[in-house]
PDB file of N, CA, C and O in Angstrom:
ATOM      1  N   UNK A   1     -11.131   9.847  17.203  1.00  0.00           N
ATOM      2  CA  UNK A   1     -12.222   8.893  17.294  1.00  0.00           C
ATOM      3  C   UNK A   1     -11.715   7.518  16.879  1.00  0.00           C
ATOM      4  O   UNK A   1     -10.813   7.574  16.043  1.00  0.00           O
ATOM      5  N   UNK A   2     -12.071   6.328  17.253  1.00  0.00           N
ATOM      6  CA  UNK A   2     -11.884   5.236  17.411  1.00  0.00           C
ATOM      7  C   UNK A   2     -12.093   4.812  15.853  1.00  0.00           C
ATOM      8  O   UNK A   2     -11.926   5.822  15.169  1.00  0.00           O
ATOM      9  N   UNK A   3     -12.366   3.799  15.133  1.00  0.00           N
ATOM     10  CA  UNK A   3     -12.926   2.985  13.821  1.00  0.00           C
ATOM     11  C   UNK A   3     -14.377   2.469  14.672  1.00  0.00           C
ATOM     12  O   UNK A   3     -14.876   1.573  13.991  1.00  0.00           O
ATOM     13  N   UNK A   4     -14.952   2.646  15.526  1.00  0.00           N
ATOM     14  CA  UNK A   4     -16.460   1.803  15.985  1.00  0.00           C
ATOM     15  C   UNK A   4     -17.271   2.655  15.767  1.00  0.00           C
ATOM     16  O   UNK A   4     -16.997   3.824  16.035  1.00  0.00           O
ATOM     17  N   UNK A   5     -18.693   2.246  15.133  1.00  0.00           N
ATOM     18  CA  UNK A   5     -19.588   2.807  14.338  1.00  0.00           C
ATOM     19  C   UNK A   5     -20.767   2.636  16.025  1.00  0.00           C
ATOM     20  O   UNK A   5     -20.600   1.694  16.800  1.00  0.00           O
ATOM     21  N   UNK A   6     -21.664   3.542  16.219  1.00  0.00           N
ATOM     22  CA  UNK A   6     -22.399   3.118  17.172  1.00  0.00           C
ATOM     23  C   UNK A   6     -23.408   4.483  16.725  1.00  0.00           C
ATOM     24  O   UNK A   6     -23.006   5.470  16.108  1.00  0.00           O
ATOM     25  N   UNK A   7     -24.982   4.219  17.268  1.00  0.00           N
ATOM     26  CA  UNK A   7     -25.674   4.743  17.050  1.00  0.00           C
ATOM     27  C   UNK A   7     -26.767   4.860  18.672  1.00  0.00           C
ATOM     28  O   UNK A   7     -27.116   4.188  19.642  1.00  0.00           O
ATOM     29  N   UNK A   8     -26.901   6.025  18.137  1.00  0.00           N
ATOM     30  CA  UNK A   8     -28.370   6.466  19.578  1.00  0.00           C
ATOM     31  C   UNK A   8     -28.966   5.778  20.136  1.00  0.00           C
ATOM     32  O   UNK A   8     -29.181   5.817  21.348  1.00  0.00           O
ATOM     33  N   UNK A   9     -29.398   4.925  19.281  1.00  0.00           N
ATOM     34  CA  UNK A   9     -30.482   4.123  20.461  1.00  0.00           C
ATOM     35  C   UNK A   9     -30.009   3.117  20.576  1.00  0.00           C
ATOM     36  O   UNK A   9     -30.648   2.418  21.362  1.00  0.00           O
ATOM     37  N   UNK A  10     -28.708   2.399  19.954  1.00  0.00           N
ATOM     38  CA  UNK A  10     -28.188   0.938  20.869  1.00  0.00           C
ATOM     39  C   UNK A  10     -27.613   1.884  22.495  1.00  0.00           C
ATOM     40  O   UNK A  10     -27.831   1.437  23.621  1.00  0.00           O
ATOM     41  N   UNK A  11     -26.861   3.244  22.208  1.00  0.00           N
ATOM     42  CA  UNK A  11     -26.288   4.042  23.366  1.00  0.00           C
ATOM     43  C   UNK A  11     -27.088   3.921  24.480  1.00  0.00           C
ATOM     44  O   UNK A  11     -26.742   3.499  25.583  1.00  0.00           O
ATOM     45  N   UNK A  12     -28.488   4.423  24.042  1.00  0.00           N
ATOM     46  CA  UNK A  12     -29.326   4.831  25.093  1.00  0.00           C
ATOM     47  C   UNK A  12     -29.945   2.842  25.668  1.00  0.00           C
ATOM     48  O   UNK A  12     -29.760   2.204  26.704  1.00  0.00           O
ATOM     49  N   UNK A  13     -30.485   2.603  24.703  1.00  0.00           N
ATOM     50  CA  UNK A  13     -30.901   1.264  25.438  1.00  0.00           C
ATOM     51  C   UNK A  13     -29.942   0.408  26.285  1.00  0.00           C
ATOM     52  O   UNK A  13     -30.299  -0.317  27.214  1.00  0.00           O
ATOM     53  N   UNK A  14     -28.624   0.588  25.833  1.00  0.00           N
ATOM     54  CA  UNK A  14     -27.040  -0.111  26.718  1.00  0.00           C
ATOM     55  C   UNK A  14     -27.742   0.932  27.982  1.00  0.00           C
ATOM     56  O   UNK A  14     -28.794   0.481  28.435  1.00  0.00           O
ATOM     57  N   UNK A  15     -27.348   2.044  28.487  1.00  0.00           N
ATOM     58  CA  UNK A  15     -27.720   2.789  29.337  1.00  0.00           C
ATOM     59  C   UNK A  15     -29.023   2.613  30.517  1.00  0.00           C
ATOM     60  O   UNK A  15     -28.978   2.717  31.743  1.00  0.00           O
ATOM     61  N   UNK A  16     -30.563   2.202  29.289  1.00  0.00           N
ATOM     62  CA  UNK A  16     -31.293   1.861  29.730  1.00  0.00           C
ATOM     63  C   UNK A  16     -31.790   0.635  30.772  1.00  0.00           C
ATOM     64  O   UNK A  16     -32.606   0.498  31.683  1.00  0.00           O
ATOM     65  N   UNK A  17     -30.531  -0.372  29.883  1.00  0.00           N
ATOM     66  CA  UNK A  17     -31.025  -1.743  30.478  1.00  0.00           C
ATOM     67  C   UNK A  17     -29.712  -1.967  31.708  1.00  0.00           C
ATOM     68  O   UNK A  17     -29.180  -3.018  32.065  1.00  0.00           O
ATOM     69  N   UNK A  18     -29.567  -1.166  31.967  1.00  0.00           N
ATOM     70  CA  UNK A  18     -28.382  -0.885  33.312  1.00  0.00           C
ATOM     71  C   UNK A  18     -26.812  -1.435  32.691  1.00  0.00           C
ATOM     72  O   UNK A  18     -26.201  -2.304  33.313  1.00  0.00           O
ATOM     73  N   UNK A  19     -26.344  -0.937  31.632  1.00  0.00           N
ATOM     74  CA  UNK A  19     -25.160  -1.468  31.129  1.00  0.00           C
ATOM     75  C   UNK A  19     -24.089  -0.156  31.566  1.00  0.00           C
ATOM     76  O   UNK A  19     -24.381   1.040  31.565  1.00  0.00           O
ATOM     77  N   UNK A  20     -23.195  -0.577  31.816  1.00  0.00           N
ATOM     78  CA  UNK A  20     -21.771   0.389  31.123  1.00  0.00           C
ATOM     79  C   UNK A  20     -21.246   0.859  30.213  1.00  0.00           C
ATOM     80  O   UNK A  20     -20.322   0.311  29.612  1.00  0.00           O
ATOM     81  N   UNK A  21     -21.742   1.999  29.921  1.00  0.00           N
ATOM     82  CA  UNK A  21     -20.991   2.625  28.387  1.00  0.00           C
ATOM     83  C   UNK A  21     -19.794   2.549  28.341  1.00  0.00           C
ATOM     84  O   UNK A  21     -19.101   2.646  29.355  1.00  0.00           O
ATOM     85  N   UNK A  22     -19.224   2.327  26.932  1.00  0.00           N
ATOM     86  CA  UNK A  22     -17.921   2.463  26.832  1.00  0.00           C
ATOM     87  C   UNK A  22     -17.154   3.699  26.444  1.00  0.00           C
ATOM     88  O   UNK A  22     -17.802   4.425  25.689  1.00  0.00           O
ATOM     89  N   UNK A  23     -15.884   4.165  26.770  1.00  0.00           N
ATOM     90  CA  UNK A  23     -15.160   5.157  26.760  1.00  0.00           C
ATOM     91  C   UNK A  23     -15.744   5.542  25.045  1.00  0.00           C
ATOM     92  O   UNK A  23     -16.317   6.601  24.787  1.00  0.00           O
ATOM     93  N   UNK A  24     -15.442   4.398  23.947  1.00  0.00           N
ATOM     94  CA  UNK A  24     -15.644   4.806  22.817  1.00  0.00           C
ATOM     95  C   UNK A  24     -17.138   5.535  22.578  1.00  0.00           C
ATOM     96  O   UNK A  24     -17.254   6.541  21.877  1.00  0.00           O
ATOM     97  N   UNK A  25     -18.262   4.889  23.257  1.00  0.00           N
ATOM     98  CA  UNK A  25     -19.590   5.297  23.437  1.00  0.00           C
ATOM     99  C   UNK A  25     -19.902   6.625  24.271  1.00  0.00           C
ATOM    100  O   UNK A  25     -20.997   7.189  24.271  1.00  0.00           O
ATOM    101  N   UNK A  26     -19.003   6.953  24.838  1.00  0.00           N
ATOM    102  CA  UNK A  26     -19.211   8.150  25.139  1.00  0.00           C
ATOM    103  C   UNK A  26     -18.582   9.066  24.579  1.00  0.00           C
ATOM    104  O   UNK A  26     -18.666  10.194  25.063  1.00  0.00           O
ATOM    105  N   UNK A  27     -18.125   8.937  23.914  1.00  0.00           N
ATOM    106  CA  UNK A  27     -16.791  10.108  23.015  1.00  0.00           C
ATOM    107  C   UNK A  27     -17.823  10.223  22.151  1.00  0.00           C
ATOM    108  O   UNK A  27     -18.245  11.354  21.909  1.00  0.00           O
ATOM    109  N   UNK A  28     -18.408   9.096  21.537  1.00  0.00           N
ATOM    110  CA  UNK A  28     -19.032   8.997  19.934  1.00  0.00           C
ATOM    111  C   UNK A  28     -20.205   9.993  20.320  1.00  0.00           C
ATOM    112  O   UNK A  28     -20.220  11.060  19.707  1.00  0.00           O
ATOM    113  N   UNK A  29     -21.318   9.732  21.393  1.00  0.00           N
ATOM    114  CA  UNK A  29     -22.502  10.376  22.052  1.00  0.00           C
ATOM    115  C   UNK A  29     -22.319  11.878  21.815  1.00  0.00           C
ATOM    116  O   UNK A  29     -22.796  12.529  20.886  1.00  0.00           O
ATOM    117  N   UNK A  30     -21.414  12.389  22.984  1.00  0.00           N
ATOM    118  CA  UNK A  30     -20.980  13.799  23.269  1.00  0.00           C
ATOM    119  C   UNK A  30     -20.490  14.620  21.784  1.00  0.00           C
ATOM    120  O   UNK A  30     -20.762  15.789  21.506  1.00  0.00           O
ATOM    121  N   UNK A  31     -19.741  13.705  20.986  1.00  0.00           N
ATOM    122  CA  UNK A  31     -19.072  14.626  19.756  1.00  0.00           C
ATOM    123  C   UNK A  31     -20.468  14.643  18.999  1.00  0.00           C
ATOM    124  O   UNK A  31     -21.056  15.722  18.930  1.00  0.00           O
ATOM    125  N   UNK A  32     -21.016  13.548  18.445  1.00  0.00           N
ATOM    126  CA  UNK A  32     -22.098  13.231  17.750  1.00  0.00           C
ATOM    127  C   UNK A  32     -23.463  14.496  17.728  1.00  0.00           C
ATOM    128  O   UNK A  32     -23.929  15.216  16.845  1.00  0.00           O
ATOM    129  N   UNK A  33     -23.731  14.308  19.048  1.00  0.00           N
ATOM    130  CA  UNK A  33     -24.807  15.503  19.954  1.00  0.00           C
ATOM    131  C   UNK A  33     -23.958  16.932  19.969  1.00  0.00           C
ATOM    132  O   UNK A  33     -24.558  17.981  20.201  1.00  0.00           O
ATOM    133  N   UNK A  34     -22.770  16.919  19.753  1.00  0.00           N
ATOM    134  CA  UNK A  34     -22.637  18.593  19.814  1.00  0.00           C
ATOM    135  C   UNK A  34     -21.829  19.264  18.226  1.00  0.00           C
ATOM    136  O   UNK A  34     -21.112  20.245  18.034  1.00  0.00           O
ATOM    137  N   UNK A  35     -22.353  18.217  17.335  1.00  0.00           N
ATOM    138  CA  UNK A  35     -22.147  17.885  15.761  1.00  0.00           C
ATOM    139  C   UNK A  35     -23.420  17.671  14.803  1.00  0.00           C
ATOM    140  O   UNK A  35     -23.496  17.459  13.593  1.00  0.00           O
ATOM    141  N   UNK A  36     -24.714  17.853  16.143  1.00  0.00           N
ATOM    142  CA  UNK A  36     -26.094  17.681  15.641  1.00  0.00           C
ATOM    143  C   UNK A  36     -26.245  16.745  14.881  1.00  0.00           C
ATOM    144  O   UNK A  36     -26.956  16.949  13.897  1.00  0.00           O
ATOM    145  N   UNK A  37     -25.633  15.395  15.068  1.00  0.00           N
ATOM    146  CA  UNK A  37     -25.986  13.950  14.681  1.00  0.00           C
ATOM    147  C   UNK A  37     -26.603  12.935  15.628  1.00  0.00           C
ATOM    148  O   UNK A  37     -26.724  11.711  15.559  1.00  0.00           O
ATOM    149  N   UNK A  38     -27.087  14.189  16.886  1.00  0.00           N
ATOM    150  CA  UNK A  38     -27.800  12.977  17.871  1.00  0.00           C
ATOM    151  C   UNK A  38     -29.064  14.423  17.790  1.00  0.00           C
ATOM    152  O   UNK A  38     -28.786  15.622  17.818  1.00  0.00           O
ATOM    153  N   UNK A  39     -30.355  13.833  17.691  1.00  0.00           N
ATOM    154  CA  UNK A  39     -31.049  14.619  17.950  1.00  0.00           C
ATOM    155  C   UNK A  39     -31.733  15.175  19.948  1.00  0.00           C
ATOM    156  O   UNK A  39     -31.744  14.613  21.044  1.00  0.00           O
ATOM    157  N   UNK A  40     -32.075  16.213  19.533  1.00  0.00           N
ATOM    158  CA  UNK A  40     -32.452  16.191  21.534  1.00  0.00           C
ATOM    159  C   UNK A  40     -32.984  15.404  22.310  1.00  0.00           C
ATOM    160  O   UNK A  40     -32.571  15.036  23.410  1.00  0.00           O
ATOM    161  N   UNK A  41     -33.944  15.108  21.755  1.00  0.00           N
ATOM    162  CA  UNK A  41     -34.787  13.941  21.760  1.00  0.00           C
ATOM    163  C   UNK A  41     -34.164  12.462  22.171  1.00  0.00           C
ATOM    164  O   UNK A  41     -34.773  11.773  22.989  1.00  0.00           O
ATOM    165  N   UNK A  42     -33.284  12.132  21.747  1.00  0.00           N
ATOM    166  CA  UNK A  42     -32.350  11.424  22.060  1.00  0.00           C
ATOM    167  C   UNK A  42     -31.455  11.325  22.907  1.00  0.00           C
ATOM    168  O   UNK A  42     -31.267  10.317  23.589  1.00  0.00           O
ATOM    169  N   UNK A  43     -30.595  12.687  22.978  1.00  0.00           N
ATOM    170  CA  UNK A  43     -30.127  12.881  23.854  1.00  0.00           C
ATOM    171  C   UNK A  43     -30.993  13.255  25.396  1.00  0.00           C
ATOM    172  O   UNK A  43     -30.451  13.120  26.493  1.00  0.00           O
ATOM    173  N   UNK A  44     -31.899  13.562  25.276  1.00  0.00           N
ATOM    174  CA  UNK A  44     -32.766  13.516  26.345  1.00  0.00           C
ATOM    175  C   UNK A  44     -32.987  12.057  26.582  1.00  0.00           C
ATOM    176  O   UNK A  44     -32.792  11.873  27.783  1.00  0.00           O
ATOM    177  N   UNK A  45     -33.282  11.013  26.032  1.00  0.00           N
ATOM    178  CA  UNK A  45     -34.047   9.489  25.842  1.00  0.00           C
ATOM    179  C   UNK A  45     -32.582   9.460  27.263  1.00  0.00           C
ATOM    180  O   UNK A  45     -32.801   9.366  28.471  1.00  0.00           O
ATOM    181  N   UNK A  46     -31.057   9.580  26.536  1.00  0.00           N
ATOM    182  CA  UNK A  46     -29.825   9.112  27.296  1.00  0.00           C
ATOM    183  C   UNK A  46     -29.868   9.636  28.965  1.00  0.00           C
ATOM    184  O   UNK A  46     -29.834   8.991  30.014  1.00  0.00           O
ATOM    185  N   UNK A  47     -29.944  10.883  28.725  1.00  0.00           N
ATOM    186  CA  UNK A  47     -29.959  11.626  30.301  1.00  0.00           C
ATOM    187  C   UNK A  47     -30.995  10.986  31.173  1.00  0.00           C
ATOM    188  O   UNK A  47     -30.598  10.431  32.197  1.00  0.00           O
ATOM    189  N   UNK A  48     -32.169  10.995  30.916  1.00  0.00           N
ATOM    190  CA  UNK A  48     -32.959   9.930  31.280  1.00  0.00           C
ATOM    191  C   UNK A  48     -32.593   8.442  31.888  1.00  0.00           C
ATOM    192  O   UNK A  48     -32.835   7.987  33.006  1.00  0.00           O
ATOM    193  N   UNK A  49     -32.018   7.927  30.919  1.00  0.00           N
ATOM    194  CA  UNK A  49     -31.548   6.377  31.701  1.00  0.00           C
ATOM    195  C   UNK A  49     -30.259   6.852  32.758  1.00  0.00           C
ATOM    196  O   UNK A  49     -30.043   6.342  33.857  1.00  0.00           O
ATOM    197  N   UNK A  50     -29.555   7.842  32.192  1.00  0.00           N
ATOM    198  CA  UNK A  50     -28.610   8.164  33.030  1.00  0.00           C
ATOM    199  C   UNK A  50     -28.934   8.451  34.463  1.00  0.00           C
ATOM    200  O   UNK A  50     -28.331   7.960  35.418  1.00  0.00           O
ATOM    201  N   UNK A  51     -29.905   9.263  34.530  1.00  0.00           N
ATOM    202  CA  UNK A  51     -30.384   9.635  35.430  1.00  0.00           C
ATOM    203  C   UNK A  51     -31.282   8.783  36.681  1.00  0.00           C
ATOM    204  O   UNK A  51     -31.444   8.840  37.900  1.00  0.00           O
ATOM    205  N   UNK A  52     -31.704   8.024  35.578  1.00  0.00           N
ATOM    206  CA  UNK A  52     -32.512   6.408  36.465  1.00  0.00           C
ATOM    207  C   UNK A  52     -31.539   5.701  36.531  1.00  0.00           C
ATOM    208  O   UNK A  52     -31.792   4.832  37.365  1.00  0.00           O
ATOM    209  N   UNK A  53     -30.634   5.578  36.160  1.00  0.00           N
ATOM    210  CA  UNK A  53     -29.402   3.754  36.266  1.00  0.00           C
ATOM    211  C   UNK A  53     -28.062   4.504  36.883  1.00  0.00           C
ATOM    212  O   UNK A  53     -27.074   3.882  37.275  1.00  0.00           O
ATOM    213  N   UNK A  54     -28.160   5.578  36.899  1.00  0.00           N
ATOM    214  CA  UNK A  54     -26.982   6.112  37.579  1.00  0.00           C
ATOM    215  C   UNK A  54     -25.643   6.302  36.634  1.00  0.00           C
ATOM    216  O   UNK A  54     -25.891   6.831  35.550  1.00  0.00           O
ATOM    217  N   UNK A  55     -24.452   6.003  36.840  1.00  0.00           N
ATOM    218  CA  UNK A  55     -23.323   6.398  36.032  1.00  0.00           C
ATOM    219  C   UNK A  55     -21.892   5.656  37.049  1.00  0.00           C
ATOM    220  O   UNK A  55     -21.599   5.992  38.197  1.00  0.00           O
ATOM    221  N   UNK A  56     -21.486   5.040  36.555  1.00  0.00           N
ATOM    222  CA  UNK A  56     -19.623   4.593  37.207  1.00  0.00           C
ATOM    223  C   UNK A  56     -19.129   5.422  37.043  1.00  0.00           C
ATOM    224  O   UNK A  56     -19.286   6.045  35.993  1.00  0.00           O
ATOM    225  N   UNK A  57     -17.999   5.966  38.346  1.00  0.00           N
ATOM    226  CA  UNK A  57     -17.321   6.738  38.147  1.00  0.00           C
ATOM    227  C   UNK A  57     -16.317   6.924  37.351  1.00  0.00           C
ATOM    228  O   UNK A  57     -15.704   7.990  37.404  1.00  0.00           O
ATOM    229  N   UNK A  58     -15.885   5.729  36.288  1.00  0.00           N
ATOM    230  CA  UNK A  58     -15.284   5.672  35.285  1.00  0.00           C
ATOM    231  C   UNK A  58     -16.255   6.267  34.114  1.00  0.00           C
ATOM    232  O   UNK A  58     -15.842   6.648  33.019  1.00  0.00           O
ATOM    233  N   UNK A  59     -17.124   6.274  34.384  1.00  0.00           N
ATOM    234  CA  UNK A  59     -18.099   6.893  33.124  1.00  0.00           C
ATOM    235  C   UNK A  59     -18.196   8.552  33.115  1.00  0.00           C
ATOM    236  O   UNK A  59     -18.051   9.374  32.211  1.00  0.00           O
ATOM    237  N   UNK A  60     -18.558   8.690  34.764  1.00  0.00           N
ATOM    238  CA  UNK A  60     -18.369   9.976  34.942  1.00  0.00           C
ATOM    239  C   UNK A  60     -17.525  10.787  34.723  1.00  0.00           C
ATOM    240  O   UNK A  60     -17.689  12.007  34.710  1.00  0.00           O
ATOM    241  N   UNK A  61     -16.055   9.914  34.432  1.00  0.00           N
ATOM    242  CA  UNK A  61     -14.681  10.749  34.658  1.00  0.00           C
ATOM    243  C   UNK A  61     -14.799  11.571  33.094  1.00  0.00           C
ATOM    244  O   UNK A  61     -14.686  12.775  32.866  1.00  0.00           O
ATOM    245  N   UNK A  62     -15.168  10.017  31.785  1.00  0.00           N
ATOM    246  CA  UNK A  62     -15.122  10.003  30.895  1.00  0.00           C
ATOM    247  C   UNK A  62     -15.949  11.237  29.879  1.00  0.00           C
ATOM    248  O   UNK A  62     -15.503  11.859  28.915  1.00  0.00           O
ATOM    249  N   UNK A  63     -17.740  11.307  30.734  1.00  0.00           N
ATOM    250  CA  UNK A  63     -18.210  12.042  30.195  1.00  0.00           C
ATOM    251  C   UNK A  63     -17.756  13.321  30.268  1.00  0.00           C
ATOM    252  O   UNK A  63     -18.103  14.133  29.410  1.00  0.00           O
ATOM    253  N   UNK A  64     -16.910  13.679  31.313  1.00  0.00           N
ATOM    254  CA  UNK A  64     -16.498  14.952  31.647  1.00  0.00           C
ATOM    255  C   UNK A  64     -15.268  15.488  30.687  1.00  0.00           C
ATOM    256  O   UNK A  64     -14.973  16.674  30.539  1.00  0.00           O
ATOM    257  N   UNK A  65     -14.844  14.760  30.286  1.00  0.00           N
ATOM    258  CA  UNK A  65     -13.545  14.989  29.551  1.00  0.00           C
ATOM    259  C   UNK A  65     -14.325  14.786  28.462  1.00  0.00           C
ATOM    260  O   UNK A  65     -14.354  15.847  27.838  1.00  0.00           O
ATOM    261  N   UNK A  66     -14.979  13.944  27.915  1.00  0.00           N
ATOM    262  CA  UNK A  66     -15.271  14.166  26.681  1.00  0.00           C
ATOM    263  C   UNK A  66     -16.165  15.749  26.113  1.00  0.00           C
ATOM    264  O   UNK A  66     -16.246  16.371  25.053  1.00  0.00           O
ATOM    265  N   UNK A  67     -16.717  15.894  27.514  1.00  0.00           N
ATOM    266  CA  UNK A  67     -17.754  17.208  27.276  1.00  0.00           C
ATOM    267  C   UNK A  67     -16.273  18.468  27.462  1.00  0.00           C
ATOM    268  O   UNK A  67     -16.706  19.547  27.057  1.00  0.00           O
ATOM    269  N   UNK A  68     -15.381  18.561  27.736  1.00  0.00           N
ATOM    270  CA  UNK A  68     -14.205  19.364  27.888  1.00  0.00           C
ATOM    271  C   UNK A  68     -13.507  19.220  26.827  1.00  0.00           C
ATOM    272  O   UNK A  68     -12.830  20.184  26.470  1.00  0.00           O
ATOM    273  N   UNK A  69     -13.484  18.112  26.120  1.00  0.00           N
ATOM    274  CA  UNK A  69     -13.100  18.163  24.620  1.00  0.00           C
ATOM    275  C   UNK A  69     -13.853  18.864  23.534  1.00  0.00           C
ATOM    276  O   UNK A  69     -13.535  19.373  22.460  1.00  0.00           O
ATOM    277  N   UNK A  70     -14.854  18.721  24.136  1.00  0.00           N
ATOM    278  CA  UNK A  70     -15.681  19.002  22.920  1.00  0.00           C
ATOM    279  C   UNK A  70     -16.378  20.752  22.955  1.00  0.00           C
ATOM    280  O   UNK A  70     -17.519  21.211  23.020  1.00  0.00           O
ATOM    281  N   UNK A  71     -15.423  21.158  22.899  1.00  0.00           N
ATOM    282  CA  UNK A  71     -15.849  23.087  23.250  1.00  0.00           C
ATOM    283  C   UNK A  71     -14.271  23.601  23.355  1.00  0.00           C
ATOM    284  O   UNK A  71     -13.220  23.011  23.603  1.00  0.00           O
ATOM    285  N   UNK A  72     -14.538  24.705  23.112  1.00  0.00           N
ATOM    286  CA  UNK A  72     -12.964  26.082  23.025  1.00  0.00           C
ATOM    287  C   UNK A  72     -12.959  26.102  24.133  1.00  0.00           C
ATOM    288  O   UNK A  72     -13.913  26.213  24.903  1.00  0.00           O
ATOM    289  N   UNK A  73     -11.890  25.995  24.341  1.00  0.00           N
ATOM    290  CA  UNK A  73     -10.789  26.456  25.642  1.00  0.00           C
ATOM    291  C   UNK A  73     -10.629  27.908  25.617  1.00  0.00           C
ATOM    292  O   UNK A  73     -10.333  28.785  24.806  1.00  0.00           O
ATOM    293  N   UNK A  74     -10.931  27.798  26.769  1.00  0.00           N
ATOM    294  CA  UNK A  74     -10.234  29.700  26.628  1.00  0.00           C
ATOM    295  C   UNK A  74      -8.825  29.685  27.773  1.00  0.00           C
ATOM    296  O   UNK A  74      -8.761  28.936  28.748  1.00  0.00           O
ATOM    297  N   UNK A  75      -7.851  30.612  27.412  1.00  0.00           N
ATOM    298  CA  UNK A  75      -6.854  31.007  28.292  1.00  0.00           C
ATOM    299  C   UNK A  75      -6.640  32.429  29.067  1.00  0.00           C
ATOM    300  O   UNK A  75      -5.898  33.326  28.667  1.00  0.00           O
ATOM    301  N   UNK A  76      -7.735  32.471  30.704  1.00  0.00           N
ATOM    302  CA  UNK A  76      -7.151  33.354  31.056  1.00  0.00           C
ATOM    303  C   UNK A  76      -5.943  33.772  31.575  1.00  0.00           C
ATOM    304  O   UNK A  76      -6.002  34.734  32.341  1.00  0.00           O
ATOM    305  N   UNK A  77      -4.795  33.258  31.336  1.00  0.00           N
ATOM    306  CA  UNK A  77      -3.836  33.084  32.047  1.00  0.00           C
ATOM    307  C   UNK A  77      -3.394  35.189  31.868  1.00  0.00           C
ATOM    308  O   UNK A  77      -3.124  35.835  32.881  1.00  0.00           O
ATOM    309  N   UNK A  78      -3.415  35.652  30.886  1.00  0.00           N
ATOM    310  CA  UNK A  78      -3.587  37.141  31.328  1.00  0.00           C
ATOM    311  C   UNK A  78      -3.956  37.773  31.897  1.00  0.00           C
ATOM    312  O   UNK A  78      -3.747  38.975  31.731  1.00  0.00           O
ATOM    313  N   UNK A  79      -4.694  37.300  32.862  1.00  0.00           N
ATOM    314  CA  UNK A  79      -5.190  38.086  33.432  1.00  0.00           C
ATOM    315  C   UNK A  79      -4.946  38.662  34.395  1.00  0.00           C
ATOM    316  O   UNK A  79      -4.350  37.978  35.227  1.00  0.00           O
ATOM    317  N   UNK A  80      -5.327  40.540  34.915  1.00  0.00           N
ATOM    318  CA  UNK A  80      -4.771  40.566  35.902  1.00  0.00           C
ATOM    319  C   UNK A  80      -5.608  41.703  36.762  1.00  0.00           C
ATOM    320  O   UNK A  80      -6.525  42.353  36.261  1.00  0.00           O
ATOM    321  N   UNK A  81      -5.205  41.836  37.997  1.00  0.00           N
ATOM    322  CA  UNK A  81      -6.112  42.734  38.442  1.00  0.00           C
ATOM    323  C   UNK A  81      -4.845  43.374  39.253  1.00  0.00           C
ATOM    324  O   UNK A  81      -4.063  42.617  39.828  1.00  0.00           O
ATOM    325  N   UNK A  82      -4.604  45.265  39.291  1.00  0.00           N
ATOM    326  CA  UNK A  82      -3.992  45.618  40.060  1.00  0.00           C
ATOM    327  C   UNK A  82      -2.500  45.446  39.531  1.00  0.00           C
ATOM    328  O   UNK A  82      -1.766  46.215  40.151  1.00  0.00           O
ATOM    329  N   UNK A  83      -1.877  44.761  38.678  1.00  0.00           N
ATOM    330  CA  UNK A  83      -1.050  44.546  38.016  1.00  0.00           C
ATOM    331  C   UNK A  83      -0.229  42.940  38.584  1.00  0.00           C
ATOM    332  O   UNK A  83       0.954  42.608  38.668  1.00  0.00           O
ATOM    333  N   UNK A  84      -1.145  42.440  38.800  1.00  0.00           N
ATOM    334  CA  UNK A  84      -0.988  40.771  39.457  1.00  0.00           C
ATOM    335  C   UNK A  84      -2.040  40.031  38.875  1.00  0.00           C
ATOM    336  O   UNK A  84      -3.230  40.344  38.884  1.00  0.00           O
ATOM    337  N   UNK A  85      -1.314  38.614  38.158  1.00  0.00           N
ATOM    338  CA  UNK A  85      -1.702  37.833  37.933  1.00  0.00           C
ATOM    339  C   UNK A  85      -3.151  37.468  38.567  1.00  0.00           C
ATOM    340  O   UNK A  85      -3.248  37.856  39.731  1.00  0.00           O
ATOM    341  N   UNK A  86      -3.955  37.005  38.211  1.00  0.00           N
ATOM    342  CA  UNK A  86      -5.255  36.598  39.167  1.00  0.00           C
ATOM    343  C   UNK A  86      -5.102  35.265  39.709  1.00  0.00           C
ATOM    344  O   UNK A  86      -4.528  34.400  39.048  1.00  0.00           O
ATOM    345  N   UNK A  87      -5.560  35.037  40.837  1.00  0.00           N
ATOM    346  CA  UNK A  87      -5.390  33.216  40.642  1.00  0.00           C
ATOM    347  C   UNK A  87      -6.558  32.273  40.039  1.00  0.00           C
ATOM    348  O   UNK A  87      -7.733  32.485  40.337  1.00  0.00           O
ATOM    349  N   UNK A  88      -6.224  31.354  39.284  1.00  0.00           N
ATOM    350  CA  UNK A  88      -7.300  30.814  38.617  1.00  0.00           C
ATOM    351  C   UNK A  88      -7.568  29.472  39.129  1.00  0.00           C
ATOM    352  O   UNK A  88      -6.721  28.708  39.592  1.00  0.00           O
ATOM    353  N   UNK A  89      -9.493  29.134  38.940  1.00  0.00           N
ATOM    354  CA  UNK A  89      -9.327  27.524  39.440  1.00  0.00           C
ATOM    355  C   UNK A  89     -10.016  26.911  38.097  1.00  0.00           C
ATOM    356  O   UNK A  89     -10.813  27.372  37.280  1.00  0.00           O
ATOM    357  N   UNK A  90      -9.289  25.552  38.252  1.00  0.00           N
ATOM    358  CA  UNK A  90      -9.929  24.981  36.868  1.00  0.00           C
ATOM    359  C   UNK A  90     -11.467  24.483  37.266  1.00  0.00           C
ATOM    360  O   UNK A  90     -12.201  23.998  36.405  1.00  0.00           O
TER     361      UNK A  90
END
């Protein structure tokens, strides 16, 4: 995480009033909300503007990786069926 302090509702109102989140603002959001320091409510307020103002595909790239950071990885790479590898898609 970055040193920038940011909170829910400057997030959501940037969002609201048709702004561009920043890479740091979305890292902070996603970890924050799945650390139960954003309440649902909130995070609902965000999906909402998201959903009305749309998203840059630089935002999109961002939220995606940040939501892939933020959860266990699993490795099926064992896996097998028949005594062959399976093929896997990410």
């Amino acid at each position: 995480m970055t040193g920038l302090t940011f909170d829910a509702p400057t997030v959501i109102r940037t969002k609201r009033d048709g702004g561009v989140l920043s890479d740091a603002a979305i890292d902070w959001v996603i970890d924050a909300y799945t650390h139960g320091r954003v309440a649902d409510a909130q995070m609902s307020a965000l999906l909402m503007a998201i959903f009305l103002r749309g998203m840059t595909t630089a935002e999109i790239a961002r939220w995606t990786a940040a939501m892939i950071a933020s959860g266990e990885r699993l490795d099926f790479s064992d896996l097998r069926r028949d005594g062959k590898p399976l093929r896997l898609v990410d």
